[in-house]
Phi, psi and omega in degrees: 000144207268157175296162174264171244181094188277111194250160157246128163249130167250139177265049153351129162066162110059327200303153159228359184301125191248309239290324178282337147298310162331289176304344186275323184290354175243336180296314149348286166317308184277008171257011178104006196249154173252138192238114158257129203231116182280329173118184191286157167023071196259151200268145183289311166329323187287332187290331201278314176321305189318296215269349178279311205278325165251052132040038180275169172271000178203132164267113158258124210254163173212129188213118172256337243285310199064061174229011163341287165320290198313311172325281182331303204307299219288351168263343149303340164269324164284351170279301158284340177298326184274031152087014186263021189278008148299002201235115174297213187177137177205135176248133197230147165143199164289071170231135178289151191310326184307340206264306205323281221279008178264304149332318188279290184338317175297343188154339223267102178318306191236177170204136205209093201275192178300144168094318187333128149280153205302313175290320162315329225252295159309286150005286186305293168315309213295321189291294170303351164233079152285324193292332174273336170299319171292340182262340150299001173261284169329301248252313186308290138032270197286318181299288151014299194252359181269000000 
């Protein structure tokens, strides 16, 4: 059986609304991905600690907040400072259509403002860890056969 392809969904900052990760973090789940969910009002550092230490292939941030921008830079800037900038970042929430091309300059693979549907969303994920799925395959693969 191929290993799953390990996402982190994160709560950033102050927001305490959770309903909307939540829902994205079981669609996930029911598309095959294994999802680690930090809970509400997670410190950008603890997010960044979380997604180095489950060795996940993606971060999904839910931001209602409107600290989007800011958030974002400083977890793409903490992934890379721990040497982690293979572990994409895609950002979901209350963000104006204006902010987007700002989110992406920050760092950001996708962006999924409110109303996105849920299989785009999937969709979108399944294409940004293709690259981790095949080596989650290899690596199940090779353990398999020693």
């Amino acid at each position: 059986m191929p290993a799953r392809v390990r996402v982190l969904v994160a709560k950033p900052g102050l927001d305490g609304h959770d309903r909307g990760a939540k829902i994205v973090a079981r669609a996930l789940r029911d598309a095959g991905f294994e999802v680690v969910f930090t809970g509400i009002r997670r410190r950008v550092d603890d997010i960044v600690a979380t997604a180095v230490q489950e060795d996940v292939a993606l971060v999904g941030l839910s931001i209602l907040s409107g600290a989007h921008v800011a958030l974002t830079r400083r977890i793409v800037e903490g992934l890379r400072a721990a040497g982690a900038d293979d572990i994409g970042v895609v950002v979901g929430g209350t963000i104006p259509a204006a902010d987007v091309p700002r989110l992406r300059a920050a760092g950001a693979a996708a962006v999924y403002p409110t109303g996105t549907p849920l299989d785009e969303i999937v969709a979108d994920i399944r294409k940004l860890t293709a690259s981790a799925s095949a080596s989650a395959s290899s690596s199940a693969s090779s353990s398999a056969s020693d």
